[in-house]
C-alpha positions as CSV (number, residue, x, y, z in Angstrom):
1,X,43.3,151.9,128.7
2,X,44.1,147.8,129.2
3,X,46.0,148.2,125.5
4,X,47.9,151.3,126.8
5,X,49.0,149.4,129.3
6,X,49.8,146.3,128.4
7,X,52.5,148.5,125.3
8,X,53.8,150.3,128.7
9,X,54.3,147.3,130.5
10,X,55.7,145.3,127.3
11,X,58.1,147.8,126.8
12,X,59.5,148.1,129.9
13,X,60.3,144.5,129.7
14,X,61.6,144.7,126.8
15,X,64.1,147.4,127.9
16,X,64.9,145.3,131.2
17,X,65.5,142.3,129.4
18,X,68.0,144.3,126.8
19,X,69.8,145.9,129.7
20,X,70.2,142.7,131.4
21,X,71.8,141.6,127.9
22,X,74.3,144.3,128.2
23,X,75.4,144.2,131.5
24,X,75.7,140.2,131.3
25,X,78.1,141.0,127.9
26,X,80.3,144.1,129.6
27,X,81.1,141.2,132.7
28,X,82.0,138.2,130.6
29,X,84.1,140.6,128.9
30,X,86.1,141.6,131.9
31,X,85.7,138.2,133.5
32,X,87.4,136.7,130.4
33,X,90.3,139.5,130.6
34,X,90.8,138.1,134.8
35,X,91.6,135.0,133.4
36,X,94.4,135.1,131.7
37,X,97.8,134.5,133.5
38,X,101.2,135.0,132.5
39,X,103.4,132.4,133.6
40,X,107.1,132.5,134.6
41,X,110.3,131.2,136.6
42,X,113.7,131.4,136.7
43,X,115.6,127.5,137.6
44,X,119.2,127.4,139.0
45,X,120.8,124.9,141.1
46,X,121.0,127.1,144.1
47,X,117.4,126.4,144.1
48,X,117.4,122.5,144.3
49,X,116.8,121.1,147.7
50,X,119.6,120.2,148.2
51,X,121.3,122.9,146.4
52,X,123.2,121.5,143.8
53,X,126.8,123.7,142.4
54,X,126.4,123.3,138.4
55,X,126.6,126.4,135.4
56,X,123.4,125.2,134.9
57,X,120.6,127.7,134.5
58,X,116.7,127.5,133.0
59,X,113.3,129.2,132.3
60,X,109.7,128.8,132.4
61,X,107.2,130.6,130.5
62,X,103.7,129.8,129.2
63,X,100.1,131.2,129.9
64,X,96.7,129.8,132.1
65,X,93.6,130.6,131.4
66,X,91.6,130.1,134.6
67,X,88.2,129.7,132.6
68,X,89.5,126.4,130.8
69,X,92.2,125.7,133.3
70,X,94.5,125.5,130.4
71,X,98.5,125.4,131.5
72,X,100.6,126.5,127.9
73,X,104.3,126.0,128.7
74,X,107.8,126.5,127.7
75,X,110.7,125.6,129.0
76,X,114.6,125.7,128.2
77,X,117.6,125.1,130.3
78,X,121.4,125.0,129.0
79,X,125.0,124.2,130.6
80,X,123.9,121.1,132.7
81,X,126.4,118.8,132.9
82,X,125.3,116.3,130.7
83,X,121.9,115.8,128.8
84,X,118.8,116.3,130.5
85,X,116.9,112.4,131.9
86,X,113.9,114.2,132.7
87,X,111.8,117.0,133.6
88,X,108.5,118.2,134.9
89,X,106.6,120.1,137.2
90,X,106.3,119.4,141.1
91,X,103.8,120.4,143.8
92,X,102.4,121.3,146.2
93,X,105.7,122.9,147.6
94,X,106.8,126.0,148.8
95,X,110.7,127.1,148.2
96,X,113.1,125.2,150.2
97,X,110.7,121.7,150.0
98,X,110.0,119.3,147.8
99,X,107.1,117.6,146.1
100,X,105.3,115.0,144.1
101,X,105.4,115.0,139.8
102,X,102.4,116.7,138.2
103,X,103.3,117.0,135.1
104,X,106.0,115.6,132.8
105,X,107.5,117.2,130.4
106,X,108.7,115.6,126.8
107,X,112.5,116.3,126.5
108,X,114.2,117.7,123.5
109,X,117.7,118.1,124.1
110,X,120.6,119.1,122.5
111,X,123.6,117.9,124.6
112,X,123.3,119.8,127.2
113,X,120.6,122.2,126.8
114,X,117.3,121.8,125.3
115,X,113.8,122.4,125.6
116,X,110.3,121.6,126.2
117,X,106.7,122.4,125.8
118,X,103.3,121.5,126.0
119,X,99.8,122.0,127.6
120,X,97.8,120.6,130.3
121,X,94.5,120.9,131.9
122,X,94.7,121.6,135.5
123,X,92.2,120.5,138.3
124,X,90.5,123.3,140.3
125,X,92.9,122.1,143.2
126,X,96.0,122.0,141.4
127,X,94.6,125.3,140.1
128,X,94.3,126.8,143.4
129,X,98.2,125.7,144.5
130,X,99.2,126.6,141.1
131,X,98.1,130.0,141.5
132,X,99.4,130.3,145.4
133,X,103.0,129.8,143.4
134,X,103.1,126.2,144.8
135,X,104.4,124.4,142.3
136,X,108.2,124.3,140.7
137,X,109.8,122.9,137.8
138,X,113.0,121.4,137.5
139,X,115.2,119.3,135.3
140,X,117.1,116.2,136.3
141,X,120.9,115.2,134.5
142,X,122.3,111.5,135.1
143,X,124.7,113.2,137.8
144,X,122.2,114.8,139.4
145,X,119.0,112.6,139.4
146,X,117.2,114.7,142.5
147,X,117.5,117.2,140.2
148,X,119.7,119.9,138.5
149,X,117.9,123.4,138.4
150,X,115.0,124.0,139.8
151,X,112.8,127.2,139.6
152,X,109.4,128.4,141.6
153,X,106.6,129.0,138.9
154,X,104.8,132.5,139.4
155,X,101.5,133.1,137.5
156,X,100.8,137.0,137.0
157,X,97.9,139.1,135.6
């Protein structure tokens, strides 16, 4: 009788502790599918503050993954008026005010367009504004140190 039960109660643990398994596999697989973010923005000088009048025009795009709070970017502008003298990303700030550098971006330009990219590991707080669509990028020429084009990032599931 004792041996009978012992295999009944064995069993059952055995089965709990390979449900448990399961269920703990199907949620980190969703959990890891909620994490991704697809990132995007669209810069113009109408944007700036203050707005600046220039053929100028940009783009953001890039990925974050909320589970390493990885940022993946890239960004390209063209028709500025002259070669871009920097270029990063700002926040906290809604659209309409401005903000503090968070990240700099490494320039590659070709007269007046070009290009940049990179990656950068957010804090949980800069992850929280980042999310909320508080932070903007923008490029800066020499005749328009302020800045040139500006764009609000949006990050998307």
């Amino acid at each position: 009788m004792i041996r009978k039960n012992f295999v009944l109660i064995s069993s059952s643990i055995l089965v709990l502790f390979l449900l448990a398994i399961l269920v703990s596999c199907s949620k980190d697989d969703n959990n890891n599918n909620n994490n991704m973010y697809t990132v995007s923005a669209t810069m113009s000088g109408a944007q700036e503050v203050p707005a600046v009048t220039t053929a100028g025009t940009g783009t953001v795009s890039g990925t974050y993954d909320a589970s390493t709070n990885v940022l993946t970017y890239n960004v390209s502008w063209s028709n500025l008026s002259g070669p871009a003298v920097a270029a990063h990303f700002h926040g906290a700030a809604d659209p309409g005010t401005n903000a503090s550098v968070i990240v700099p971006f490494t320039l590659n330009n070709n007269g007046n367009a070009g290009t940049a990219s990179g990656t950068a590991t957010l804090t949980d707080a800069q992850e929280t504004d980042f999310l909320a669509g508080k932070w903007y990028a923008n490029v800066h020429t020499a005749a328009n140190g302020g800045g040139e084009i500006r764009g609000q990032v949006t990050a998307t599931q």
